[in-house]
C-alpha positions in Angstrom: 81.2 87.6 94.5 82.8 87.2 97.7 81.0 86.2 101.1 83.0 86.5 104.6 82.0 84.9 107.4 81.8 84.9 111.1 83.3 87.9 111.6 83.2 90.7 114.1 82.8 93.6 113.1 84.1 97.1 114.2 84.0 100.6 112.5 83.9 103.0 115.6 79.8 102.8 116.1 80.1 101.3 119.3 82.5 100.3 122.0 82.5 96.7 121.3 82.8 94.1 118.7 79.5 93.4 116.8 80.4 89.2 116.6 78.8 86.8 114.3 78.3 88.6 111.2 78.0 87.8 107.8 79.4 90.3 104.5 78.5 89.8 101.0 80.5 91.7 98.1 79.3 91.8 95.2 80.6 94.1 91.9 82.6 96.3 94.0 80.5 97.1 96.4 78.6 95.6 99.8 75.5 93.5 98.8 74.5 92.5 102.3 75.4 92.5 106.0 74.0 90.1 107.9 73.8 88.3 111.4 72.9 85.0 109.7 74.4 83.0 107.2 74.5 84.2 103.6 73.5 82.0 100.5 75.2 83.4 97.4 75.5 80.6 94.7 79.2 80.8 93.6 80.6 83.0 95.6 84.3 82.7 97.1 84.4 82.4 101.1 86.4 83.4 103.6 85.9 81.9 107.1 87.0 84.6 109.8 86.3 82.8 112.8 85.7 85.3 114.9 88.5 87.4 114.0 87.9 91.3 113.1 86.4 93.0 110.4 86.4 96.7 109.9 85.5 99.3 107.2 88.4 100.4 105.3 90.4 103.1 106.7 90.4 107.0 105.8 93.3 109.0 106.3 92.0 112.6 105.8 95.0 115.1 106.3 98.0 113.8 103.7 100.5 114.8 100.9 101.3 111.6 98.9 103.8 113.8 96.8 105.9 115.0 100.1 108.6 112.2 99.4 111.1 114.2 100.9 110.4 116.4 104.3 112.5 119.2 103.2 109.4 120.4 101.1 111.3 123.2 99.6 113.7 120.9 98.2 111.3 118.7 97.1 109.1 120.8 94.9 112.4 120.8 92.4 112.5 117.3 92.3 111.6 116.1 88.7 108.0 115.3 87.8 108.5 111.9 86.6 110.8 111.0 90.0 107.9 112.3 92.2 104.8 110.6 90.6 107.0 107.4 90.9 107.9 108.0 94.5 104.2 109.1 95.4 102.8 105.9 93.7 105.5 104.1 95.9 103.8 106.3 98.8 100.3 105.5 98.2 100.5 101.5 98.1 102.2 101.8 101.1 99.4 103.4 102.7 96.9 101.1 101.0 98.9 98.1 102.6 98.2 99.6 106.2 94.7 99.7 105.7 94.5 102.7 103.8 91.9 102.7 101.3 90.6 106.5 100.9 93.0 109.2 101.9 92.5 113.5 101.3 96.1 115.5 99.6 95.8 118.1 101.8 98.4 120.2 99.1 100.5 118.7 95.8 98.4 115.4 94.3 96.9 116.2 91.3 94.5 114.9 88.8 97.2 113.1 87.2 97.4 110.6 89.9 93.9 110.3 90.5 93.7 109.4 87.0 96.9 106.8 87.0 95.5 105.3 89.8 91.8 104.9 87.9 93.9 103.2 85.3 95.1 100.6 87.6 98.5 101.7 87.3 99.5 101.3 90.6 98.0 100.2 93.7 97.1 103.7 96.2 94.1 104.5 98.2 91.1 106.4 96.4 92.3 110.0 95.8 90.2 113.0 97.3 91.9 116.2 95.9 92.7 119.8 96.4 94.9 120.2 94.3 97.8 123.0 95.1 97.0 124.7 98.1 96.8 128.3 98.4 99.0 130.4 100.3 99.7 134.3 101.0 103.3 135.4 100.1 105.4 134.2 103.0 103.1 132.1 104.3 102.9 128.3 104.9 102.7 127.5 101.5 105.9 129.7 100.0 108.8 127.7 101.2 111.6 129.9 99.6 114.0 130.9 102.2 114.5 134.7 102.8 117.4 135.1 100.4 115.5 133.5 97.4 113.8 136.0 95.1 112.3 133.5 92.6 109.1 134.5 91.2 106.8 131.9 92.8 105.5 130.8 89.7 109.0 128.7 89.1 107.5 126.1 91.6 103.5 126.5 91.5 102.9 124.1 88.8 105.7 121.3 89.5 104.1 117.9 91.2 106.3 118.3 93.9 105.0 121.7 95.2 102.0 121.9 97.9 101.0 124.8 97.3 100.8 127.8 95.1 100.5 131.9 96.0 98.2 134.0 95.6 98.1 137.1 97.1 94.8 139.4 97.0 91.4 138.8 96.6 91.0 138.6 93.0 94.4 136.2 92.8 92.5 134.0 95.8 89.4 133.8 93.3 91.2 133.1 90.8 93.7 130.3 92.3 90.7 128.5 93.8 88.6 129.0 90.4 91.5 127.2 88.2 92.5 124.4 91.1 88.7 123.2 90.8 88.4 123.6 87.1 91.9 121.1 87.4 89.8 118.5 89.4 90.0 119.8 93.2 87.0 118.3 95.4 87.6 121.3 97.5 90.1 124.1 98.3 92.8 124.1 100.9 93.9 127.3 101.8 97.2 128.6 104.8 95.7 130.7 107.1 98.4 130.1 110.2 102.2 129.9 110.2 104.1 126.1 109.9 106.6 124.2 111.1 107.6 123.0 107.2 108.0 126.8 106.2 111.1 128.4 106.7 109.7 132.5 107.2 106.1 132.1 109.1 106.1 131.8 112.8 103.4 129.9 114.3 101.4 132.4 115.9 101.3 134.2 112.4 98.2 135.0 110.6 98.1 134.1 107.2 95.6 135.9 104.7 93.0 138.7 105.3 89.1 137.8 106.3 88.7 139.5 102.8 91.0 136.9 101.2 89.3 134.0 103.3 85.9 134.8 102.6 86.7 134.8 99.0 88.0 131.3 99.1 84.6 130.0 100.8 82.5 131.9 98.4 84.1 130.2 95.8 84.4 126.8 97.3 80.5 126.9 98.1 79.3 128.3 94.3 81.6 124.7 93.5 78.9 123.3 95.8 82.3 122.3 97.8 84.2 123.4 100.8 87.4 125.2 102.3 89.9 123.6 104.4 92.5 125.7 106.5 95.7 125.1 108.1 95.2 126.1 111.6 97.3 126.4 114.8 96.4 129.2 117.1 93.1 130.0 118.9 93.1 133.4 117.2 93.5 132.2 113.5 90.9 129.2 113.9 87.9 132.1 115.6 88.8 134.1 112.3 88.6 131.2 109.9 85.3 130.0 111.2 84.1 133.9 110.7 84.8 133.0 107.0 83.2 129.9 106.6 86.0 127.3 106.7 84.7 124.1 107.0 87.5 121.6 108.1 89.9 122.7 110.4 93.4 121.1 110.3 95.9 120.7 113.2 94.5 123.0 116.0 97.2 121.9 118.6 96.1 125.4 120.2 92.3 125.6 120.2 90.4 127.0 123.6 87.3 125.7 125.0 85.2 129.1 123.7 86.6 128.2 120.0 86.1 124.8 120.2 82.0 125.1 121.1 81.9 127.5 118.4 83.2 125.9 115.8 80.8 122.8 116.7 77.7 125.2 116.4 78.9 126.2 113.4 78.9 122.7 111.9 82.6 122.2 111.3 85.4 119.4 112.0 88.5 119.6 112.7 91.0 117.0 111.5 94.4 116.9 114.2 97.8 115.2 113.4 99.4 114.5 116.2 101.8 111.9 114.9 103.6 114.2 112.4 104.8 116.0 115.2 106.1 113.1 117.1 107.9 112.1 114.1 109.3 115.3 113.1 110.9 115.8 116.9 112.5 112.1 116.3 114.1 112.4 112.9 113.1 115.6 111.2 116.3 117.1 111.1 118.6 114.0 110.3 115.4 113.4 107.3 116.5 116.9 106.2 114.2 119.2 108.1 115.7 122.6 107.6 117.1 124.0 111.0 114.6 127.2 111.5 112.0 124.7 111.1 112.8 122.1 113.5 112.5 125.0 116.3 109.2 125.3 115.7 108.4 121.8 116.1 107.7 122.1 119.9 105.6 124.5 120.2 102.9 122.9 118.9 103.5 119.1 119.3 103.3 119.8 123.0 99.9 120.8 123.1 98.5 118.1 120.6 97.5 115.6 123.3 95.4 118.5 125.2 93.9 120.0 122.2 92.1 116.4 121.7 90.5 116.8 124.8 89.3 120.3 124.6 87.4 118.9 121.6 85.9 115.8 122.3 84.4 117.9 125.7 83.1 120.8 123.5 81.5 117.9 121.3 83.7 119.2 118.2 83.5 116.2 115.7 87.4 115.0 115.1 88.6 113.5 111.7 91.5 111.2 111.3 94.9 112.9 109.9 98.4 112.3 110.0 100.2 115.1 107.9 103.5 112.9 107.3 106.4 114.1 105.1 108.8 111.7 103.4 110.4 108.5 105.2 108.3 109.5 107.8 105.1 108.4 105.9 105.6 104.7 107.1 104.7 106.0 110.7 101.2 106.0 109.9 99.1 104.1 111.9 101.0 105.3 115.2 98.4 108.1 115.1 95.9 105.5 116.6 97.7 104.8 119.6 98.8 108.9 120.4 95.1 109.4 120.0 94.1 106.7 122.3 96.0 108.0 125.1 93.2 110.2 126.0 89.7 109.5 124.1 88.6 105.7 123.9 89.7 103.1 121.4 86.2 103.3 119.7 86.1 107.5 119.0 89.4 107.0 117.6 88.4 104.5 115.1 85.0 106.4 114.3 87.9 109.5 113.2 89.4 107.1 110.9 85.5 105.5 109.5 82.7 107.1 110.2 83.6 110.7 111.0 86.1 111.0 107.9 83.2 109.4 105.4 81.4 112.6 107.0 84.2 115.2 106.5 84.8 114.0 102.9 81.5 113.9 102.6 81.1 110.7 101.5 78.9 109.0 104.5 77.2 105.7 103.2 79.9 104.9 101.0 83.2 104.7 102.9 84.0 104.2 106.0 81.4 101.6 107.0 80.4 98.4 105.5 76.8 98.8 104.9 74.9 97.8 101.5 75.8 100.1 98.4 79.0 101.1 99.7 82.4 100.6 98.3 83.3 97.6 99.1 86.8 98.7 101.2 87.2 96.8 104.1 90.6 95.5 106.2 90.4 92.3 108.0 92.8 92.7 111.7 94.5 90.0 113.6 93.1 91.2 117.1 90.7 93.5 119.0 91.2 97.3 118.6 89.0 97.9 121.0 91.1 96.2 123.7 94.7 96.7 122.1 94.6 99.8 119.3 98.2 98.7 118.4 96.9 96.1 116.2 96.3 98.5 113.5 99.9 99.3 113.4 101.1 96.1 112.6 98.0 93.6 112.5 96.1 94.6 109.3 96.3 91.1 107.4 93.8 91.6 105.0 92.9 94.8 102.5 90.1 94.8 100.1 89.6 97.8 98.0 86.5 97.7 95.6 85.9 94.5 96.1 89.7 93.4 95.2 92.0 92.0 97.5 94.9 94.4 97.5 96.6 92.6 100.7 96.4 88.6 101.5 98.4 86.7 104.0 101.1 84.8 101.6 
C-alpha cells in the first residue's frame, strides 16, 4: 500500500493543475483519490509537496522491434538479437514515462508474454501483431531487384509486417494474427517513407480487401488500424470501416468532419519525421526513402490543426525507428506548437485510454485503474518540455519502476 501526498494532479482534463490531492495504491491498482488526507494503516508515503502528478503515459503508434531504421535490414536480424534489443527498447520508453504503448507492426505475443514474466522492465504491450500489407506496399520492404518470396521475412521478429494480397489472403492474415494474440489488426493502405517501392500518394489495397480486414476485425469484437497519408486514401478507408487513422499529415477539412461523424481517431507522429530529416540517412535510411521524408513532414504541424477545428479526437503517437527511439517525448513539444499544453497531454491519457479502448483503466488515476502514474519535476501546463527530461518518478502497477537515486 502506497499513499502520495499533496500532489497536483494533471492528466489533460483540464487546463490547470488540480492542487492538493491525495492517491492511494493499493494491489496494483488506485484505491482512492482524494482532496483530503488519506488514512491507510501501514501504508508507505510519499510527500509531493505540491509537485506534479499525472497518469502514466500512452504512447499509441510504436514498433518496439524497429531497432534499426533501415527496416529491411532489420527484419534479417536474428530473433534472439531483436527481442534483446526490443526489451532494451521498451525500458527505455517505460523510464520516460511510458507505461502502455500500441506495436503498430512486429511485437508479438512473445514479448507480451516475457514482459508478464517480469523478464524485463517495458511498458504494457497492446498488440497487432504483423501488419498487413499488399505486394509492394508499405509493409514489403524488398527493393525492386529482390525476388524473395515474402514469406522468407513474414514470420521473423524483426519484420513489421507480412503480405497478403487478395481478399481471401487478407481474411486469412488478419484471422491467424488474432488467433496469435493481436488486439486488433493493422493493415497499409497508403505508400511510406520506410518502403523503398510505394510513393506516398499511392493507394495501397482494394475497398474489397479493406472491407475484409474490418469484417474480420469486428467478428473479433476488435478494430482496424490503417497507415494513412493522403486525403484520398483516409476518405476510402473510413468507407471501410477503419477505425484508427495513423499519420494523416495530408487530411482536408471535408475528411476530417467525416471521419469525426464516423466515430474514428486518428493517431499523428509528427516527431518521427523531424527525426528522420535529422539523421535518417547517417542511421541507415535507405536513399529513395529519405526523399520522401518531406513531403509529408511538412504538413504535420497543419494537419493538427485541421483536426482539432473539425473536432476529430487525436491520439498520442510517435512512430520512431532505431536510435531514434530515445527522441520520444519531443512529440509533446512539436504538438504544443499549435494546440494547448492540456489537449496534448489528454492525446497521451485520456484520449489514448479511449483509442485502445481501455478508458477507466489507463490513462487517468481514478479508483480501479491500473495503478500507472509518473511523478514530474514542473508544470506541463506552463512548460511541456518537462516531460522530455523531468519525469522523476514511474510507477507501473503499483511498482516503482523509476526513483530518484
Amino acid at each position: 500500500m502506497i499513499v502520495i501526498e499533496n500532489a497536483a494532479i494533471v492528466d489533460g482534463a483540464l487546463d490547470h493543475p488540480l492542487p492538493g490531492m491525495h492517491v492511494a495504491i493499493e494491489g496494483g491498482r488506485v484505491r482512492e483519490v482524494s482532496d483530503r488526507p488519506i488514512r491507510l494503516e501501514g501504508a508507505a508515503r510519499l510527500d509531493l509537496r505540491g509537485g506534479t502528478l499525472m497518469p502514466g503515459l500512452v504512447d499509441c503508434h510504436v514498433h518496439v522491434i524497429a531497432t534499426l531504421v533501415n527496416v529491411g535490414a532489420n527484419a534479417l536480424l536474428p530473433d534472439a538479437l531483436v527481442a534483446h534489443r526490443a526489451a532494451a527498447i521498451m525500458r527505455g520508453m517505460l523510464h520516460r514515462g511510458f507505461t502502455t504503448v500500441r506495436d503498430l507492426g512486429g511485437a508479438t505475443l512473445g514479448l507480451r508474454l516475457a514482459w508478464e514474466e517480469g523478464l524485463f522492465d517495458g511498458p504494457r504491450l497492446v498488440l497487432c501483431g504483423k501488419a498487413l500489407s499488399q505486394t509492394g506496399g508499405h509493409g514489403d520492404f524488398r527493393g525492386r531487384h529482390d525476388a524473395r518470396p515474402f514469406d522468407f521475412f513474414e514470420r521473423r521478429l524483426g519484420s513489421l509486417g507480412r503480405v497478403a494480397d487478395g481478399v481471401d489472403a487478407v481474411r486469412r492474415a488478419a484471422r491467424e494474427e488474432l488467433q496469435a494474440g493481436a488486439d486488433y489488426i493493422k493493415v497499409m493502405a497508403n505508400g511510406g517513407v520506410a518502403s523503398p517501392t510505394d510513393p506516398i500518394a499511392y493507394l495501397q489495397y482494394s475497398e474489397e480487401e479493406l472491407r475484409a480486414a474490418v469484417e474480420e476485425a469486428r467478428m473479433a469484437q476488435t478494430y482496424v488500424a490503417a497507415h494513412l497519408y493522403t486525403d484520398e486514401a483516409i476518405a476510402r478507408a473510413l468507407r471501410c470501416g477503419v477505425r484508427s487513422l495513423e499519420h494523416c499529415n495530408l487530411i482536408t477539412p471535408e475528411t476530417a468532419r467525416a471521419a469525426a461523424a464516423a466515430g474514428a481517431m486518428a493517431c499523428p507522429t509528427l516527431v518521427t519525421y523531424q527525426a528522420l530529416k535529422e539523421e535518417g540517412a547517417a542511421l541507415g535510411l535507405p536513399p529513395e526513402s529519405v526523399a520522401k521524408v518531406d513531403d509529408v513532414r511538412l504538413a504535420g504541424l497543419r494537419s493538427l490543426e485541421v483536426m482539432r477545428a473539425a473536432g476529430l479526437p487525436m491520439a498520442f503517437g510517435t512512430d520512431l525507428l532505431g536510435g531514434m527511439h530515445r527522441r520520444q517525448s519531443e512529440e509533446f513539444r512539436i504538438r504544443a506548437e499549435v494546440l494547448p499544453a492540456h489537449e496534448v497531454i489528454r492525446s497521451a491519457t485520456l484520449d489514448a485510454a479511449r483509442l485502445l479502448r481501455m478508458e477507466g483503466r489507463i490513462g487517468c488515476l481514478a479508483p480501479g485503474a491500473h495503478a500507472d502514474l509518473i511523478v514530474v519535476a514542473g508544470d506541463p501546463l506552463r512548460d511541456i518540455a518537462v516531460l522530455e527530461h523531468g519525469v522523476t518518478h514511474v510507477m507501473q502497477g503499483g511498482a516503482w519502476k523509476k526513483q530518484p537515486n
